[in-house]
C-alpha positions as CSV (number, residue, x, y, z in Angstrom):
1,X,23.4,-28.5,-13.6
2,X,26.3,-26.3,-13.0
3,X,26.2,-23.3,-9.9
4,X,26.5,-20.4,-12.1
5,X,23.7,-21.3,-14.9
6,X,21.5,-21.9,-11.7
7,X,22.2,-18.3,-10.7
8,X,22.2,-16.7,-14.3
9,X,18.8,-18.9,-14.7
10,X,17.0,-17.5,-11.6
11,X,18.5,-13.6,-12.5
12,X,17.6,-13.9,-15.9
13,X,13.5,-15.8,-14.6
14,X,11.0,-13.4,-15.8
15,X,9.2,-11.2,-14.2
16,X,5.8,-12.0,-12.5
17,X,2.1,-11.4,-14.5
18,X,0.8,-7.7,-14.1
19,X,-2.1,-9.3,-12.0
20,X,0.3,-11.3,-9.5
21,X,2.5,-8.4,-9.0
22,X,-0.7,-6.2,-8.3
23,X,-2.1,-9.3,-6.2
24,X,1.0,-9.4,-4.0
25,X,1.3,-5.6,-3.8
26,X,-2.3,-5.4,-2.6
27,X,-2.3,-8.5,-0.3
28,X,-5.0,-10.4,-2.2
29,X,-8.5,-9.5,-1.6
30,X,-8.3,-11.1,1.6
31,X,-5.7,-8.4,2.5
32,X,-7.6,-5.3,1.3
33,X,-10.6,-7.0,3.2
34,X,-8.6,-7.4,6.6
35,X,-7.7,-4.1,6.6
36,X,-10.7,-2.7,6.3
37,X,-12.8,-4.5,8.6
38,X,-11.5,-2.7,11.6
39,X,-12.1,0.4,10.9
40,X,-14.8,-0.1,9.3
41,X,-16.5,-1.8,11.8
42,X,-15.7,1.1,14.2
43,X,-17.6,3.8,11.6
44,X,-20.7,1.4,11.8
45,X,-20.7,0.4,15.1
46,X,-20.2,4.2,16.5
47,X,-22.2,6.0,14.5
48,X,-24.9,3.6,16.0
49,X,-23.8,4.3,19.2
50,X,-23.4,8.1,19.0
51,X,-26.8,9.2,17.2
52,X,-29.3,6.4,18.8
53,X,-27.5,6.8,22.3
54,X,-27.3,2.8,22.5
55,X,-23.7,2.5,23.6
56,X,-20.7,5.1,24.3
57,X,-17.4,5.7,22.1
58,X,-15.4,3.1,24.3
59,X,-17.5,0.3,23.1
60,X,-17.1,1.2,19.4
61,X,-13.4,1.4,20.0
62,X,-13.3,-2.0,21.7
63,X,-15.3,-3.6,19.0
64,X,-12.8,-2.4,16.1
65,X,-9.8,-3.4,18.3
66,X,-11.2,-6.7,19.2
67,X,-11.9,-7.4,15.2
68,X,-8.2,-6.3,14.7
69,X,-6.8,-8.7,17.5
70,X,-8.9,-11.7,16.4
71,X,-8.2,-11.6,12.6
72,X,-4.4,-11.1,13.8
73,X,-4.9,-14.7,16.1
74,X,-6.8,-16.3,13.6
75,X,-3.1,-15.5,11.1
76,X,-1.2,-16.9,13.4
77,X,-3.1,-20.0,14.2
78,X,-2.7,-21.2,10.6
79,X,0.8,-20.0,10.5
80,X,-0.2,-17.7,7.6
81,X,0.9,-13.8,7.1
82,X,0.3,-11.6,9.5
83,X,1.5,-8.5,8.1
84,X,-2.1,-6.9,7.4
85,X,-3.5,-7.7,10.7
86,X,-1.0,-6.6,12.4
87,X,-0.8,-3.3,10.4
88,X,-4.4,-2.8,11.3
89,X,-4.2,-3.9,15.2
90,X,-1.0,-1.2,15.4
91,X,-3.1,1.4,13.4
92,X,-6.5,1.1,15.1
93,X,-4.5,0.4,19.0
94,X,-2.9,3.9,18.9
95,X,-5.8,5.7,17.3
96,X,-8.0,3.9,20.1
97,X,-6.1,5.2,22.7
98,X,-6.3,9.0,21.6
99,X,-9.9,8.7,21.0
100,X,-10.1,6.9,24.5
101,X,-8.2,9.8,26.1
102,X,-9.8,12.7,24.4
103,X,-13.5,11.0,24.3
104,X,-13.7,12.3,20.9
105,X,-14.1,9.5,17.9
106,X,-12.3,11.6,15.7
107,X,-8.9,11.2,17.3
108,X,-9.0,7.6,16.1
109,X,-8.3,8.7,12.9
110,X,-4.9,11.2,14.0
111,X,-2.2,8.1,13.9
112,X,-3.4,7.5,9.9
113,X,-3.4,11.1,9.0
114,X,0.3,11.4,10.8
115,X,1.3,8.3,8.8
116,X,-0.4,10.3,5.6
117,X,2.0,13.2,6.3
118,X,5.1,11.3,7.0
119,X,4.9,9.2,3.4
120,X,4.1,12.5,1.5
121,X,7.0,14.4,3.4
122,X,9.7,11.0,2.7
123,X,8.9,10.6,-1.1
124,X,9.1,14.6,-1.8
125,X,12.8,14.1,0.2
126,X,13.7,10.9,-1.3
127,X,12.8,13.1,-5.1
128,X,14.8,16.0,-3.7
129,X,18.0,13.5,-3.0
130,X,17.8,11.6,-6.2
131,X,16.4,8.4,-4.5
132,X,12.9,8.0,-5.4
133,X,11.5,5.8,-2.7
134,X,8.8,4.0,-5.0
135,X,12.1,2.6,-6.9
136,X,13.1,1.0,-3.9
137,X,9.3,-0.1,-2.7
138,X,9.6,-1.7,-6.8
139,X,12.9,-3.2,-5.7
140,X,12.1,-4.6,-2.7
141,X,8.4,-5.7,-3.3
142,X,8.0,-6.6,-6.8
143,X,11.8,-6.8,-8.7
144,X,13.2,-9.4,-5.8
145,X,15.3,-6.8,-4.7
146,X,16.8,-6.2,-7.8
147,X,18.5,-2.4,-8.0
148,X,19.0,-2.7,-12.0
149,X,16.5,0.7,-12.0
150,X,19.2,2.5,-10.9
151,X,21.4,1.9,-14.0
152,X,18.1,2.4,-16.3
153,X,17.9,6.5,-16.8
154,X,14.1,5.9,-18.1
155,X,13.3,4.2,-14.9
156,X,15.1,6.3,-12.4
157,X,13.2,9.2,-14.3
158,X,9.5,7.3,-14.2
159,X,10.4,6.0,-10.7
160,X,10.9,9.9,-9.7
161,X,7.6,11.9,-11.3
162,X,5.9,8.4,-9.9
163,X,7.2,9.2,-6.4
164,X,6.0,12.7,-6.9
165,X,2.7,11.8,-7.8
166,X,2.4,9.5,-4.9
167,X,3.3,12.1,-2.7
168,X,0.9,14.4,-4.0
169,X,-2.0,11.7,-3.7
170,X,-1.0,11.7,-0.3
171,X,-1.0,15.4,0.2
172,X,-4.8,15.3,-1.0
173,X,-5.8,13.0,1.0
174,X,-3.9,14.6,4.1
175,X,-5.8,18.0,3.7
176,X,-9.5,16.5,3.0
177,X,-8.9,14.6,6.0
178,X,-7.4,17.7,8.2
179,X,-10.7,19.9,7.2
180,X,-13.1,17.2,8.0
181,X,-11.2,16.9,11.5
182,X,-11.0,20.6,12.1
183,X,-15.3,20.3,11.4
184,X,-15.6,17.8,13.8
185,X,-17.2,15.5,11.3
186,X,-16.1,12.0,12.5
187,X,-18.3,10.2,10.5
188,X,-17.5,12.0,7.9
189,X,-13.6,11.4,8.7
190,X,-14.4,7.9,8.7
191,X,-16.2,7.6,5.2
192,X,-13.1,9.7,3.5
193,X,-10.1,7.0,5.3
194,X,-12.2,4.4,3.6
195,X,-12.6,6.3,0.3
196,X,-9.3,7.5,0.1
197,X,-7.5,4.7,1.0
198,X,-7.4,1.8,-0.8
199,X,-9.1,2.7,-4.6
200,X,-6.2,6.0,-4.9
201,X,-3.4,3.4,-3.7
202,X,-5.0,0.5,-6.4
203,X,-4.6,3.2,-9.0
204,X,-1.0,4.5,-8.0
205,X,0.3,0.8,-7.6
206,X,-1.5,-0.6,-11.2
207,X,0.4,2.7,-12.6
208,X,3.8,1.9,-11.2
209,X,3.7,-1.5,-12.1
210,X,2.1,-0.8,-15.8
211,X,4.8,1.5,-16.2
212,X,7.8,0.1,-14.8
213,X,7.2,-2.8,-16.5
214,X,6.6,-1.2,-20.4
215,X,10.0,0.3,-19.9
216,X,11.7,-2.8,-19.0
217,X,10.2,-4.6,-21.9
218,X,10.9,-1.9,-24.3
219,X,14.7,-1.7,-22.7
220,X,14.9,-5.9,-23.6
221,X,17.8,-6.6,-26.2
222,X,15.2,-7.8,-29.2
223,X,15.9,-11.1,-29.5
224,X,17.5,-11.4,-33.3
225,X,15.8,-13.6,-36.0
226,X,16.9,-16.7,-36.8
227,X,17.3,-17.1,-40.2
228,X,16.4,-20.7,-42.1
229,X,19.2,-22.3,-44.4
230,X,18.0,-22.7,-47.8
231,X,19.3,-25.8,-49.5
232,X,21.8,-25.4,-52.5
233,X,20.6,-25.6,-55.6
Protein backbone atom coordinates (compact mmCIF):
# COMPACT_ATOMS: atom_id res chain seq x y z
CA UNK A 1 0.00 0.00 0.00
CA UNK A 2 1.25 3.28 -1.15
CA UNK A 3 2.25 6.38 1.69
CA UNK A 4 -0.28 8.79 0.50
CA UNK A 5 -3.60 6.41 0.30
CA UNK A 6 -2.42 5.50 3.86
CA UNK A 7 -2.70 9.16 4.86
CA UNK A 8 -5.86 9.98 2.62
CA UNK A 9 -7.29 6.55 4.24
CA UNK A 10 -6.79 7.54 7.95
CA UNK A 11 -8.03 11.53 6.99
CA UNK A 12 -10.86 10.40 5.21
CA UNK A 13 -11.56 7.18 8.59
CA UNK A 14 -14.91 8.10 9.96
CA UNK A 15 -15.69 9.55 12.75
CA UNK A 16 -16.23 7.69 16.12
CA UNK A 17 -20.06 6.46 17.34
CA UNK A 18 -21.99 9.27 19.25
CA UNK A 19 -21.66 6.95 22.41
CA UNK A 20 -17.64 6.53 22.13
CA UNK A 21 -17.16 10.10 21.54
CA UNK A 22 -19.42 10.94 24.69
CA UNK A 23 -17.54 7.91 26.48
CA UNK A 24 -14.21 9.42 25.87
CA UNK A 25 -15.34 12.98 26.60
CA UNK A 26 -16.75 11.84 29.86
CA UNK A 27 -13.89 9.47 30.90
CA UNK A 28 -16.10 6.27 31.08
CA UNK A 29 -18.14 5.79 34.04
CA UNK A 30 -15.11 4.89 35.89
CA UNK A 31 -14.01 8.54 35.21
CA UNK A 32 -17.19 10.34 36.32
CA UNK A 33 -16.98 7.86 39.31
CA UNK A 34 -13.22 8.84 40.28
CA UNK A 35 -13.96 12.20 40.27
CA UNK A 36 -16.58 12.14 42.45
CA UNK A 37 -15.43 10.04 45.11
CA UNK A 38 -13.31 12.68 46.71
CA UNK A 39 -15.45 15.09 47.20
CA UNK A 40 -17.98 13.29 47.83
CA UNK A 41 -16.51 11.46 50.44
CA UNK A 42 -15.48 14.76 52.12
CA UNK A 43 -19.58 16.01 52.16
CA UNK A 44 -20.28 12.55 53.93
CA UNK A 45 -17.57 12.17 56.10
CA UNK A 46 -17.83 16.05 57.43
CA UNK A 47 -21.15 16.53 57.77
CA UNK A 48 -20.76 13.48 60.25
CA UNK A 49 -18.10 15.04 61.85
CA UNK A 50 -19.48 18.58 62.17
CA UNK A 51 -23.29 17.92 63.48
CA UNK A 52 -22.51 14.58 65.74
CA UNK A 53 -19.20 16.25 67.06
CA UNK A 54 -17.29 12.73 66.24
CA UNK A 55 -14.24 14.21 64.47
CA UNK A 56 -12.98 17.88 63.40
CA UNK A 57 -12.78 19.40 59.73
CA UNK A 58 -9.01 18.23 59.36
CA UNK A 59 -10.02 14.72 59.42
CA UNK A 60 -12.76 15.06 56.80
CA UNK A 61 -10.26 16.88 54.69
CA UNK A 62 -7.62 14.14 55.09
CA UNK A 63 -10.09 11.38 54.26
CA UNK A 64 -11.09 13.07 50.76
CA UNK A 65 -7.31 13.75 50.04
CA UNK A 66 -6.27 10.37 51.01
CA UNK A 67 -9.17 8.81 48.49
CA UNK A 68 -7.78 11.27 45.89
CA UNK A 69 -4.00 10.15 46.37
CA UNK A 70 -4.93 6.35 46.45
CA UNK A 71 -7.18 6.17 43.37
CA UNK A 72 -4.24 8.37 41.64
CA UNK A 73 -1.53 5.32 42.90
CA UNK A 74 -3.77 2.75 42.15
CA UNK A 75 -3.65 4.60 38.07
CA UNK A 76 -0.33 4.43 38.00
CA UNK A 77 0.32 1.01 39.35
CA UNK A 78 -1.47 -0.41 36.28
CA UNK A 79 0.04 2.02 34.08
CA UNK A 80 -3.50 3.26 33.12
CA UNK A 81 -4.69 7.13 32.82
CA UNK A 82 -4.25 9.26 35.35
CA UNK A 83 -5.75 12.26 34.17
CA UNK A 84 -8.99 12.10 36.47
CA UNK A 85 -7.24 11.30 39.52
CA UNK A 86 -4.95 13.66 39.23
CA UNK A 87 -7.61 16.38 38.38
CA UNK A 88 -9.31 15.47 41.58
CA UNK A 89 -6.01 15.12 43.89
CA UNK A 90 -5.01 18.90 42.37
CA UNK A 91 -8.69 20.09 42.97
CA UNK A 92 -9.43 18.63 46.40
CA UNK A 93 -5.22 19.47 47.61
CA UNK A 94 -5.69 23.23 47.11
CA UNK A 95 -9.28 23.46 48.40
CA UNK A 96 -7.94 21.37 51.53
CA UNK A 97 -5.49 23.68 52.23
CA UNK A 98 -7.83 26.88 52.39
CA UNK A 99 -10.26 25.02 54.37
CA UNK A 100 -7.29 23.81 56.61
CA UNK A 101 -6.14 27.51 56.97
CA UNK A 102 -9.48 29.11 57.44
CA UNK A 103 -11.03 26.14 59.62
CA UNK A 104 -14.03 26.70 57.63
CA UNK A 105 -15.29 23.50 55.27
CA UNK A 106 -16.63 25.84 52.88
CA UNK A 107 -13.29 27.08 51.60
CA UNK A 108 -12.81 23.67 50.10
CA UNK A 109 -14.99 24.40 47.67
CA UNK A 110 -13.24 28.19 46.53
CA UNK A 111 -10.41 26.51 44.03
CA UNK A 112 -13.70 24.86 41.96
CA UNK A 113 -15.78 28.03 42.01
CA UNK A 114 -12.44 30.07 40.73
CA UNK A 115 -11.96 27.39 38.08
CA UNK A 116 -16.02 28.03 37.40
CA UNK A 117 -15.26 31.67 36.75
CA UNK A 118 -12.18 31.35 34.73
CA UNK A 119 -14.02 28.87 31.97
CA UNK A 120 -17.14 31.18 31.84
CA UNK A 121 -14.78 34.39 31.62
CA UNK A 122 -12.37 32.33 28.60
CA UNK A 123 -15.34 31.00 26.39
CA UNK A 124 -17.23 34.62 26.51
CA UNK A 125 -13.49 36.07 25.24
CA UNK A 126 -12.68 33.30 22.96
CA UNK A 127 -16.81 34.30 21.37
CA UNK A 128 -15.79 37.90 21.55
CA UNK A 129 -12.34 37.17 19.35
CA UNK A 130 -13.93 34.84 16.89
CA UNK A 131 -12.33 31.67 18.42
CA UNK A 132 -14.96 29.74 20.09
CA UNK A 133 -13.01 27.57 22.51
CA UNK A 134 -15.49 24.53 22.40
CA UNK A 135 -14.32 24.36 18.54
CA UNK A 136 -11.01 23.75 19.64
CA UNK A 137 -12.01 21.38 22.88
CA UNK A 138 -14.01 19.45 19.53
CA UNK A 139 -10.74 19.63 17.70
CA UNK A 140 -8.51 18.46 20.03
CA UNK A 141 -10.70 15.86 21.92
CA UNK A 142 -13.05 14.40 19.69
CA UNK A 143 -12.08 15.45 15.64
CA UNK A 144 -8.11 14.17 16.19
CA UNK A 145 -7.15 17.57 16.08
CA UNK A 146 -8.68 18.20 12.95
CA UNK A 147 -9.31 22.31 12.45
CA UNK A 148 -11.66 21.57 9.25
CA UNK A 149 -14.54 23.57 11.57
CA UNK A 150 -12.83 26.54 10.81
CA UNK A 151 -13.49 26.36 7.04
CA UNK A 152 -17.16 25.13 7.82
CA UNK A 153 -19.28 28.66 8.38
CA UNK A 154 -22.24 26.34 10.00
CA UNK A 155 -19.83 25.03 12.45
CA UNK A 156 -17.83 28.04 13.35
CA UNK A 157 -21.39 29.52 13.94
CA UNK A 158 -22.83 26.38 16.13
CA UNK A 159 -19.32 26.01 17.78
CA UNK A 160 -19.86 29.89 18.86
CA UNK A 161 -23.75 30.13 20.37
CA UNK A 162 -22.37 26.47 21.92
CA UNK A 163 -19.45 28.24 23.60
CA UNK A 164 -21.90 30.82 24.69
CA UNK A 165 -24.20 28.50 26.19
CA UNK A 166 -21.46 26.77 27.99
CA UNK A 167 -20.34 29.86 29.46
CA UNK A 168 -23.59 30.78 30.64
CA UNK A 169 -24.02 27.19 32.29
CA UNK A 170 -21.04 28.07 33.94
CA UNK A 171 -22.19 31.50 35.09
CA UNK A 172 -25.22 29.68 36.80
CA UNK A 173 -23.56 27.47 38.42
CA UNK A 174 -20.90 30.16 39.66
CA UNK A 175 -23.63 32.38 41.32
CA UNK A 176 -25.73 29.45 43.04
CA UNK A 177 -22.52 28.35 44.39
CA UNK A 178 -21.32 32.16 45.52
CA UNK A 179 -24.86 32.54 47.52
CA UNK A 180 -24.68 29.30 49.19
CA UNK A 181 -20.97 30.32 50.23
CA UNK A 182 -21.86 33.82 51.32
CA UNK A 183 -24.79 31.72 53.68
CA UNK A 184 -22.32 29.78 55.05
CA UNK A 185 -24.11 26.63 54.01
CA UNK A 186 -21.23 24.14 53.34
CA UNK A 187 -23.24 21.25 53.16
CA UNK A 188 -25.32 22.76 51.14
CA UNK A 189 -22.18 23.97 48.81
CA UNK A 190 -21.34 20.55 48.74
CA UNK A 191 -24.73 19.00 47.46
CA UNK A 192 -24.84 21.93 44.61
CA UNK A 193 -20.73 21.02 43.22
CA UNK A 194 -22.18 17.48 42.99
CA UNK A 195 -25.49 18.49 41.31
CA UNK A 196 -24.09 20.97 39.18
CA UNK A 197 -21.26 19.31 37.95
CA UNK A 198 -21.34 16.49 36.04
CA UNK A 199 -25.36 16.00 34.82
CA UNK A 200 -25.19 20.07 33.20
CA UNK A 201 -21.62 19.13 31.62
CA UNK A 202 -23.29 15.40 30.30
CA UNK A 203 -25.96 17.63 28.67
CA UNK A 204 -23.64 20.45 27.19
CA UNK A 205 -21.11 17.67 25.87
CA UNK A 206 -24.15 15.11 24.26
CA UNK A 207 -25.29 18.71 22.62
CA UNK A 208 -21.95 19.58 21.17
CA UNK A 209 -21.32 16.37 19.89
CA UNK A 210 -25.18 15.71 18.57
CA UNK A 211 -24.80 18.87 16.89
CA UNK A 212 -21.42 19.07 15.51
CA UNK A 213 -21.81 15.94 14.13
CA UNK A 214 -25.54 16.51 12.22
CA UNK A 215 -23.79 19.32 10.48
CA UNK A 216 -20.87 17.44 9.32
CA UNK A 217 -23.11 14.76 8.01
CA UNK A 218 -25.40 17.14 6.35
CA UNK A 219 -22.08 19.09 4.90
CA UNK A 220 -20.93 15.25 3.32
CA UNK A 221 -20.75 15.41 -0.65
CA UNK A 222 -23.97 12.85 -1.19
CA UNK A 223 -22.48 10.09 -2.57
CA UNK A 224 -24.00 9.88 -6.37
CA UNK A 225 -26.09 6.79 -7.52
CA UNK A 226 -24.76 4.32 -9.45
CA UNK A 227 -26.72 3.58 -12.17
CA UNK A 228 -27.20 -0.28 -13.50
CA UNK A 229 -26.48 -0.90 -17.43
CA UNK A 230 -29.43 -2.32 -19.06
CA UNK A 231 -28.62 -4.85 -21.73
CA UNK A 232 -29.43 -3.87 -25.42
CA UNK A 233 -32.16 -5.04 -26.84
Amino acid sequence: MQPGKTADAEEEAPLPSFSVQMSEQLGGARGLIESSIPITLFIVVNFLGDHFHWWSLRTSLIVAVAAALSMAVYRLSRRESVRHSVNGVFGIAIGAYLAWKSGDAKDIYLPGMALTAAYAVGMLASVAFRRPLVGWLWSVMLDKGETRWRDNPRLRRAFAWLTVLWAVVYLAKLGVQIQLWREDAADLLGVARLALGWPPYALLAALTIWQARRIIRDSEPATPAVEVARPAD
